[in-house]
N, C-alpha and C positions, 0 to 999 in steps of 0.2 A: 473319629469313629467312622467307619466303615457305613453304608445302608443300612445293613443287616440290622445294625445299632440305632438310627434314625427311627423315624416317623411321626407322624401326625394323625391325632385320634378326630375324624370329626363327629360329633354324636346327635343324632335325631333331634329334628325338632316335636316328633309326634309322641315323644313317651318320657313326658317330664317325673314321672313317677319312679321311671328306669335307670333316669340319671342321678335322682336322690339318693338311691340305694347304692348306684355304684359309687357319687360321690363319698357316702359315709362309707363303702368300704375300702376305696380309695385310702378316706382318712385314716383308716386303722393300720392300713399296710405302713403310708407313709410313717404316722407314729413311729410304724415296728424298725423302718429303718431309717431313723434320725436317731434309735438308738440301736445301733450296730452292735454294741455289748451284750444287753441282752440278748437278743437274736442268735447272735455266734453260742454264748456261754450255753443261753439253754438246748439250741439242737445238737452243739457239740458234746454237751456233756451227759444229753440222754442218748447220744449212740454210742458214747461210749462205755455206759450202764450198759445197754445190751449189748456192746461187744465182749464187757468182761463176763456178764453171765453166760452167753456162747461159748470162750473159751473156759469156761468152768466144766459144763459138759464135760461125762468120761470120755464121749466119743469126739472130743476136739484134740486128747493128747496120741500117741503112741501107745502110752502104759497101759491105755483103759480107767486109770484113774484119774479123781477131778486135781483142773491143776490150783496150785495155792492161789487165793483172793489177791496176794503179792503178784506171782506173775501174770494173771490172765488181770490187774486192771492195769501193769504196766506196759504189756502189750499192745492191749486195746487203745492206750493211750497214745502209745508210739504211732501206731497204726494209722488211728483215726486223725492222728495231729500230722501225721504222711512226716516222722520221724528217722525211725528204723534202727534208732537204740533197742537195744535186747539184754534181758537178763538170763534166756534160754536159748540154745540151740532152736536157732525156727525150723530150721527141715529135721532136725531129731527130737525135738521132743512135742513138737506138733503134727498130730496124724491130718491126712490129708484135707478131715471135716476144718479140721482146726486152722489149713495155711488156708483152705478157702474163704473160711469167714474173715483171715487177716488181710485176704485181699480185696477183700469186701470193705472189709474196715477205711481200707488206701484209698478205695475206687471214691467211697464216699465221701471221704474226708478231702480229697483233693478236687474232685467233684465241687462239691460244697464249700470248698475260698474260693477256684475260680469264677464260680455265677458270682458268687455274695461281692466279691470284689471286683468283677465288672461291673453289677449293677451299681453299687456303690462309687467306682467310677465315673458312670455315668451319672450319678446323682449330685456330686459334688461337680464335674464339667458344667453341669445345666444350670446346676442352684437353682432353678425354682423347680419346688415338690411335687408330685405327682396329688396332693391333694390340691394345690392351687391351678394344675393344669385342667383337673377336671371340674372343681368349679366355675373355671374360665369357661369351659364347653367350649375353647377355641383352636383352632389350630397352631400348633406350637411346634417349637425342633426340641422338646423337651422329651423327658422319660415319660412315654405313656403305659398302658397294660401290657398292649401289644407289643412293646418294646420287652418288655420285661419276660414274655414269651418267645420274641424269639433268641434272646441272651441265652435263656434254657437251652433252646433246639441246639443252638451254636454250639453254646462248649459240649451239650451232648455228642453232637457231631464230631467237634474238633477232638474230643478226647479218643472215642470212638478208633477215628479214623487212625490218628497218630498211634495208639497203642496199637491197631492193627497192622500196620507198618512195620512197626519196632517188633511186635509178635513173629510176626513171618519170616521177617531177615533173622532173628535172633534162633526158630525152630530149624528153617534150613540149613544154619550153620551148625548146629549141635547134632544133628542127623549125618550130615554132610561130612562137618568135619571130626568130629566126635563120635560117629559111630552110635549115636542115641536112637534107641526105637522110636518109632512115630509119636506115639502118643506120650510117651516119657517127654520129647523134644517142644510136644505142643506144650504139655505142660506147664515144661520151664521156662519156653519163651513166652507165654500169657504171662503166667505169674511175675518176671521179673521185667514184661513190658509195662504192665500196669504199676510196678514197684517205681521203674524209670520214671515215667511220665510225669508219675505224680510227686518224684523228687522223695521216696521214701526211704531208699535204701533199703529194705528189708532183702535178703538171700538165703536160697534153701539150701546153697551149699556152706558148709560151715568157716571156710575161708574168704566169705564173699566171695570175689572174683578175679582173685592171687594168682588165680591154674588159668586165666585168661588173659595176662598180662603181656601176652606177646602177640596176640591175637585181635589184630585192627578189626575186623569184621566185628565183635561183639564190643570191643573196649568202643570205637567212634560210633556206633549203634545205642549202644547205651548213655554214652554222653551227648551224644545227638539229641536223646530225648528228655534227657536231665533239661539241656542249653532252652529245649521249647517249652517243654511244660513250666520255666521259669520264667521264661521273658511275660509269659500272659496272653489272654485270647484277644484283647484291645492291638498289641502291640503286634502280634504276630499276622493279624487282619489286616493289620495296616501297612505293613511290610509287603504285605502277599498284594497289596493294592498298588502299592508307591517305591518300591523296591527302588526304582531305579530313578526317581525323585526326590531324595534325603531333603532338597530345602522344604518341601511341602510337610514333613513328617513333623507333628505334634510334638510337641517338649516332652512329653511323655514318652514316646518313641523313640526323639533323637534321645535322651538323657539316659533310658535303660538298654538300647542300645552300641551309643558309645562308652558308657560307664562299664556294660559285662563286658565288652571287646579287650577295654584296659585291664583289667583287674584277670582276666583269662590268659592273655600275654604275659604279664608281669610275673602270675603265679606258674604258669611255664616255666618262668625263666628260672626264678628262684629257687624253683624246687629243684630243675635240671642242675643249678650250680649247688644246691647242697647235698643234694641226695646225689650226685655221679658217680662219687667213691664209695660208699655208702654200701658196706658187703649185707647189711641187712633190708635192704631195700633196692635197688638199683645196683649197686656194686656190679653185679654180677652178669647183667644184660647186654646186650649187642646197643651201640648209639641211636640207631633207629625206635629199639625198644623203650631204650633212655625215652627220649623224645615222648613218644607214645603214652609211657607211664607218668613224664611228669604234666603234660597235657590233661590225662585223662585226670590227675591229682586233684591239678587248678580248677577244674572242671565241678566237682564232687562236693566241696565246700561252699556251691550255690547255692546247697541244702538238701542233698544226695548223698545218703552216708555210705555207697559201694567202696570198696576199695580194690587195687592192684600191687598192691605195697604194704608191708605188714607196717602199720601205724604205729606199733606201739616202738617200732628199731627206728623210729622217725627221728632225726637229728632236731633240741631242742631250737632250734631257730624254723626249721620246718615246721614246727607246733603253733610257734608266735605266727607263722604268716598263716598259716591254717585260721587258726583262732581271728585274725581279722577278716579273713575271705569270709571265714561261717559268720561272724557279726554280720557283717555287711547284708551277707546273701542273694536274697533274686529277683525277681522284677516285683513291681507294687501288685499287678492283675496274677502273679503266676501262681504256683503250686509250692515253691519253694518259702522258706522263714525268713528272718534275719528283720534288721530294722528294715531294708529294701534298700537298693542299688540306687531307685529314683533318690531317696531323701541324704545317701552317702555325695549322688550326684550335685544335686538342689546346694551342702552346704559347701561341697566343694567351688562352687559357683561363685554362693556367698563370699567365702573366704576370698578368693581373688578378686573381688569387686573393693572387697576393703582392701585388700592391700595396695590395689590402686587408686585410693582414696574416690571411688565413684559413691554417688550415692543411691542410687536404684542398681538393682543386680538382673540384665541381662542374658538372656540364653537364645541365642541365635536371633529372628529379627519380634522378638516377644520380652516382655519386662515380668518376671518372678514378681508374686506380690507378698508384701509383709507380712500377711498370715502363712504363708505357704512358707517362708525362712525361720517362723516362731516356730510352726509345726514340725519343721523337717528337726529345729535344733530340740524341742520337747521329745520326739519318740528316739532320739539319740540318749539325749543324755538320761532317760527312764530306762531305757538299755541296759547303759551303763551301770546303771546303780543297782539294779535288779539281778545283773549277773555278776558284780562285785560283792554282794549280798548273800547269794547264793553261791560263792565260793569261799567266802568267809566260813561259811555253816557246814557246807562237805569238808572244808578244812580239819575242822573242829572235831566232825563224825569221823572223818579216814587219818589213815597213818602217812595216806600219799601223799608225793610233793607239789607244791604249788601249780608246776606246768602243766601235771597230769590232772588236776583237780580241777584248775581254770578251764582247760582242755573239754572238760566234761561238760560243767555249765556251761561252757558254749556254747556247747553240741547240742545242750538240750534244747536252751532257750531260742539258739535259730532252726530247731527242727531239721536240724542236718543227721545225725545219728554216727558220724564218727565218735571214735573214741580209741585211747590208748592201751584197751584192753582193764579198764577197773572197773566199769558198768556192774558185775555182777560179784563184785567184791564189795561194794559200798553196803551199808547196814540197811535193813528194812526204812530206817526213818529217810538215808539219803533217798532211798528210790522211789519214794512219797514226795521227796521233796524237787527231785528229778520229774515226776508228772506234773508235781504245780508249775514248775518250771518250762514243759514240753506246752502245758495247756496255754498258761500264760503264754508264750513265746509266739505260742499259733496263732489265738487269737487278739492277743493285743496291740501288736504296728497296726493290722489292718483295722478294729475298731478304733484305736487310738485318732489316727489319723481322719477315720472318716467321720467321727463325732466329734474333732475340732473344727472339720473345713464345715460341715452341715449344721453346728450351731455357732455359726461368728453371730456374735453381736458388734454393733454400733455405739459408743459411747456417747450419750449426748453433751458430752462436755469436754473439757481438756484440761487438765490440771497443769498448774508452772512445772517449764524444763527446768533441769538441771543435771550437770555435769555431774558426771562420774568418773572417779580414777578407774582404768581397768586394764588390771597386769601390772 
């Protein structure tokens, strides 16, 4: 962790009255975040109450009329979960009231995993609680108040700056090269820099971003901001610190670092070798293009649902690698879904350690600990079963076939928002079950994860080994 992330609280010896108070409020915070479930479920799920009554509003659609309780809570859901599945046209059937509350929806939703998941970060690196620091009333390198204050300022800032960045390249190009009025340009560059960042995917043009597929300025602009708002504010601090230091950089750094590098390459590659021929997709492009499009592809399944390639002409092996890019997804601290890149990392690690019959599993000059290999294999295999589950049941609802239906759960559950085009084909019940899916999705890796490593227990005893066949 970076300063900014540091400190040490010391507190007066003259105002033992001040420290009582702070200690029991201390205790209550700590409570709130030892359980990460609660905390997430309930701020998430009352903004996204008031996002659906916002787009209820006549003056959130186009028509003037309110829009159905269907699509303004699956919106809001999107939105707020920084998804960017759609059942509507967002630039046509949402009037301008209506794309600005959904990017309010984005700002705060992706806003609100990365504090919650730095702090939470830092809470499980420390292990001891911020209510046992301040009973101590000692100086510690643990999570103090003031730590927890400036985590706020930070991703304010980082979010902040980065969408202003991504804003400005993305306006002057749409002016510049597109011929966009001023303020139309700002427009679109806010709204689909804040879209970026926060790994939502949402687009106001109804092709996503098909008519910019040849155009590096907005495609590596936009995936530029996808790649950051994924990696996380921990990760990317620490980067900007040690960049040119990699043995110094935290297992959390080096492992979401090299894990997005590989899996960004690899989905380059495969897409460029499936989709080349490809007249509904790439066919048709200059090789440079080729390149560009299937970069930008690899890119977008971190948990970015933009697209440059119509998905749904996507060759069914293109779908399958898609489908484990969007599992996978984006870093533990970032913006993005997915089980996370760190715990894809973690068991890849695992697995080589056994097959080299070691018995401790290493990552660089530091030893992984055995809650940390239960944890990483527990929010995999709940994954799994969660979006096996839920492609049983859309199976059951839609007439579609398994790729496009898997396809879908995927999308939901890692909060990426591609799809094959049946989003607004599935029946009322799937798209009910598409939000449990988006919510769950959103916040369960991150509470999952941080409500194993912050309640381990200690067993006081040991029961007899014994062998098991296994495989």
């Amino acid at each position: 962790m970076t300063e900014a992330f540091r400190g040490a609280a010391v507190f007066s010896d003259r105002a033992d009255e001040v420290k009582v108070r702070q200690a029991g409020w201390g205790s209550a915070v700590l409570d709130r975040f030892q359980n990460p479930t609660q905390v997430l479920a309930t701020v998430f799920g009352s903004v996204i109450l008031v996002g659906t009554l916002l787009l209820r509003l006549p003056i959130a659609t186009t028509s003037g009329e309110p829009a159905d309780w269907g699509a303004a809570l699956f919106t809001a859901t999107s939105a707020v979960c920084v998804t960017g599945l759609a059942i509507v046209d967002t630039g046509g059937h949402w009037s301008g009231f209506g794309e600005g509350v959904i990017a309010g929806l984005v700002q705060v939703g992706g806003f609100g995993i990365m504090m919650l998941a730095t702090l939470f970060t830092m809470l499980v690196s420390n292990r001891m609680g911020l209510r046992a620091r301040l009973m101590a009333q000692a100086q510690t390198s643990t999570l103090t108040v003031a730590d927890a204050r400036r985590v706020v300022r930070n991703v304010i800032a980082f979010s902040l700056v980065s969408e202003t960045i991504v804003a400005v390249i993305l306006t002057g190009r749409l002016m510049i090269g597109y011929g966009e009025p001023f303020g139309e340009a700002v427009y679109h560059g806010v709204f689909h820099a804040i879209s970026a960042f926060n790994n939502a995917g949402f687009s106001l043009w109804p092709d996503s971003l098909t008519r910019f597929v040849s155009d590096p300025w907005i495609c590596l602009t936009v995936a530029g901001a996808v790649i950051v708002g994924g990696l996380g504010v921990p990760v990317v601090f620490e980067l900007l610190r040690s960049w040119r230091r990699p043995s110094h950089w935290s297992v959390l750094t080096r492992v979401t670092v090299v894990v997005t590098a590989l899996l960004l390459s690899m989905g380059t590659l495969v897409f460029l070798m499936t989709e080349w021929r490809n007249p509904g997709t790439m066919g048709a492009l200059d090789d440079s293009d080729k390149l560009l499009a299937s970069f930008f592809t690899a890119v977008m399944p971190r948990s970015s649902g933009f697209n440059t390639i119509d998905v749904s002409q996507m060759a069914p092996s293109s779908w399958l690698a898609t489908d484990v890019l969007m599992f996978i997804g984006a870093g533990s601290a970032g913006t993005g879904g997915g089980v996370k890149v760190t715990t894809f990392g973690l068991l890849a690690f695992v697995i080589w350690a056994e097959m080299r019959g070691e018995t401790q599993v290493n990552i660089g000059h530091r030893r992984l600990t055995e809650s940390a290999q239960r944890q990483a294999v527990a929010i995999c295999m709940l994954g799994v079963a969660l979006v096996a589950v839920s492609t049983y049941v859309l199976l059951v609802m839609t007439p579609h076939s398994l790729d496009r239906v898997l396809f879908e759960a995927v999308s939901a559950f890692s909060t990426t928002g591609l799809s094959t085009g049946i989003t607004a084909d599935v029946p009322p019940a799937g798209h009910l079950l598409l939000v449990v899916l988006m919510f769950i999705g959103r916040i369960g890796p991150l509470t999952l994860g941080s409500a194993l490593a912050l309640k381990e227990r200690t067993r006081r005893y040991e029961l007899p080994e014994e062998r098991v066949i296994v495989g």
